[in-house]
N, C-alpha and C positions, 0 to 999 in steps of 0.2 A: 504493500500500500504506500500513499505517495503521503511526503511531510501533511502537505492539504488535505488529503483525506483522513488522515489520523487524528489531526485536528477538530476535523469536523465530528467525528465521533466520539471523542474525548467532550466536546462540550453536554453529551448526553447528561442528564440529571443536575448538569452545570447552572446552563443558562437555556434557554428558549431558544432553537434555528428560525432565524428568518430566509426564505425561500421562494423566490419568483421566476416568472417568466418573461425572457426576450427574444426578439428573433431577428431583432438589428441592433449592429452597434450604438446607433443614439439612445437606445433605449436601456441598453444593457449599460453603456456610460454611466445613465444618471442614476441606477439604481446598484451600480457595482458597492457603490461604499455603505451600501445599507444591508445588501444581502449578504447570507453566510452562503450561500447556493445558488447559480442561474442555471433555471432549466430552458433547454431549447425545446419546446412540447411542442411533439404533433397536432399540439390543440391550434398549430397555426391553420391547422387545415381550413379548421370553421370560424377563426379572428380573423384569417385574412384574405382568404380564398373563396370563404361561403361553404362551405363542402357540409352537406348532412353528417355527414361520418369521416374519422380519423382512416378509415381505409384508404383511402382514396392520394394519401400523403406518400410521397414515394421517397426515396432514399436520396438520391438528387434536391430531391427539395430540404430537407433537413441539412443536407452537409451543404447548400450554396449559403441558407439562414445562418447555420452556425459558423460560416467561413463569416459572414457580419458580425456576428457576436463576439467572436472572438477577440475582434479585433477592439473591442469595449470592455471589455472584461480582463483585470488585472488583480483583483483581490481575490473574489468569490471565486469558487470551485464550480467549475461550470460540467455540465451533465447534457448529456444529448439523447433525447427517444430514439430507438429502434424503431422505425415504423412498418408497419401492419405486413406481412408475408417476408419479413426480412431474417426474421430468423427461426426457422421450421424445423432444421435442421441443426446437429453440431458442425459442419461442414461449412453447412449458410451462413450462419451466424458468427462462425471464427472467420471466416471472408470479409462479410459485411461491416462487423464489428472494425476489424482492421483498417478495414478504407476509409470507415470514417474518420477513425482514432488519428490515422495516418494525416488526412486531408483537412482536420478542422483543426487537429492541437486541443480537444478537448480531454477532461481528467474524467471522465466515467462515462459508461452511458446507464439506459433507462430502461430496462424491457418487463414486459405484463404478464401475469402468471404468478403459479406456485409449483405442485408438483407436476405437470405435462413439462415444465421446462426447468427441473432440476438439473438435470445431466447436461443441458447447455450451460448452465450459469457455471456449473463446475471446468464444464473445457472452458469459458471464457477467463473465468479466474485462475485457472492453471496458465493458462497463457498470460496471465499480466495485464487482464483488462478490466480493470473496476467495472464494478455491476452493481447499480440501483435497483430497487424489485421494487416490485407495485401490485397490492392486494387491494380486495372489499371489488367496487365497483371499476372495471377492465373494458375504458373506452372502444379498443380493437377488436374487441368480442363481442358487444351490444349491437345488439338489433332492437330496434324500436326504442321504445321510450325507458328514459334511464332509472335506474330505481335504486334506493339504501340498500344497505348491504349488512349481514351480522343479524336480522332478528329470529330467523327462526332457527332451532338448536340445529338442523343441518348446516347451514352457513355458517353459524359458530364454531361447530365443529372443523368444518373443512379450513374456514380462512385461520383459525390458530394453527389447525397440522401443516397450511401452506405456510404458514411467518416463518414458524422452526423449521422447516424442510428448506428454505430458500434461506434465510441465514445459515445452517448450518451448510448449506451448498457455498457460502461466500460473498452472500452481498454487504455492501458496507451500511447500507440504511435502506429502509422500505416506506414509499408513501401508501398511505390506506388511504384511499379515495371515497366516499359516502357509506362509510363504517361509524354501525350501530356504539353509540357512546360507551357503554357499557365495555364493550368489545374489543375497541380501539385502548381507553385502560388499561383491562387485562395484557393486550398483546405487548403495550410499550411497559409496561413494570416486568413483565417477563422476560424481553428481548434485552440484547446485551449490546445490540445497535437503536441507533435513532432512528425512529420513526416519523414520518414527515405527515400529517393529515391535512387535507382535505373536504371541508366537509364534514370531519370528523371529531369533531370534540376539541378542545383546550386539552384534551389529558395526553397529545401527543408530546412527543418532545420538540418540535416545532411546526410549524405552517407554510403550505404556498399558496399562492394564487396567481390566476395572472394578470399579467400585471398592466393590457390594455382595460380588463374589466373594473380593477380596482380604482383604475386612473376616468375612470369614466365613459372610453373610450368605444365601448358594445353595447350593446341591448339589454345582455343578458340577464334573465329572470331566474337562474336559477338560485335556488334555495341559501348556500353557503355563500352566493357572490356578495360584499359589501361594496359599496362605492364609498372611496376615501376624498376623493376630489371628481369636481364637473369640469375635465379637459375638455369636453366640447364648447363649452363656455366660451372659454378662454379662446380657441381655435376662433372661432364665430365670429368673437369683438377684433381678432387682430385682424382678419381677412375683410371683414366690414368697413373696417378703418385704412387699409388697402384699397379697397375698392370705393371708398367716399374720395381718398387723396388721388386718385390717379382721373375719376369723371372730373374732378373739379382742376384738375392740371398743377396739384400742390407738391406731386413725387414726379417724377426726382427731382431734388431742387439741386443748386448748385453742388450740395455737399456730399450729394450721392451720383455725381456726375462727372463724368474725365473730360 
């Protein structure tokens, strides 16, 4: 594991992670000195593409996003999704893995699952590539309408045997994505890595979100989304005030003129 990721697991029981999303460098800039973690999440599919579903995000598009991010990100431990049909295989997934690792300069990536992709996360960490897991509800696998995760004693059962089966396979931290309160708890006092929720309770060891929704930036109604600030706001008055100075012939004035 790399000085940065040891770090980031060490602060478990410490202090709280804070944890967002970017998928360009201006954005990852302004938010690098606040985050312990930037993820490049396939959730760009539907931020900024429109796309109903994370399938639809190809490999290509993750690594050109994170080739931007990167180049904003100097603090925080940046982490990249696997996206949807990339890693099926242990063959796939150690290719894949690779090219991205190779081409973006990120410290981890991000893949969905518990035990169906035990045996991958092992060859990926035999080879020396950090692995974030991801329980509760598993964007790349929903069909239709999203729903919590953790209430009834099967999904209890199954998402604790996936936490210990994918830790103990070697991931450095797991987000639980719309995990039942109760649940998410139990899993982070048990685990001996940080847990990252979503959605999921305050009892996590930290939180992300993204970070076009918390800025104000999307629509989004879902349930866990808060909005911290109204960027559209702000966008609106400056573009308006652009467009008042340029009818009236007030831009560019000399100052902004060669």
């Amino acid at each position: 594991m790399s000085q940065k990721i040891n770090k980031f697991i060490n602060k478990k029981k410490k202090t709280k992670l804070v944890c967002l999303t970017a998928y360009s460098k201006n954005i990852a800039e302004e938010i690098d000195q606040f985050a312990d973690l930037i993820l490049v999440g396939d959730s760009l599919g539907s931020v900024l593409y429109n796309f109903t579903t994370t399938r639809k995000v190809t490999l290509n598009m993750m690594i050109k996003h994170a080739n931007s991010v990167r180049l904003g990100v100097s603090k925080s431990l940046m982490v990249v999704d696997m996206p949807y049909n990339t890693y099926r295989t242990k063959s796939e997934a150690l290719k894949n893995c690779k090219k991205l690792m190779k081409e973006t300069k990120c410290d981890a990536v991000k893949l969905e699952g518990g035990i169906k992709i035990k045996n991958i996360i092992e060859t990926l960490t035999k080879n020396k590539i950090p692995v974030m897991g991801h329980l509760g509800l598993l964007p790349q696998s929903v069909r239709g309408k999203f729903k919590s995760k953790g209430k009834s004693d099967r999904e209890i059962k199954q998402i604790m045997r996936d936490a210990k089966i994918i830790e103990k396979a070697g991931v450095f931290s797991i987000v639980l994505e719309c995990v039942a309160s109760d649940l998410s708890k139990k899993i982070t006092k048990e685990a001996k890595i940080p847990t990252i929720g979503i959605g999921s309770s305050v009892h996590c060891d930290g939180q992300v979100l993204v970070t076009d929704d918390l800025i104000g930036l999307t629509n989004s109604k879902i349930k866990f989304v808060k909005k911290y600030v109204n960027t559209k706001s702000l966008i609106k008055k400056g573009v308006q005030k652009f467009r008042s100075e340029v009818l009236k012939k007030k831009y560019p004035t000399k100052k902004y003129s060669y």
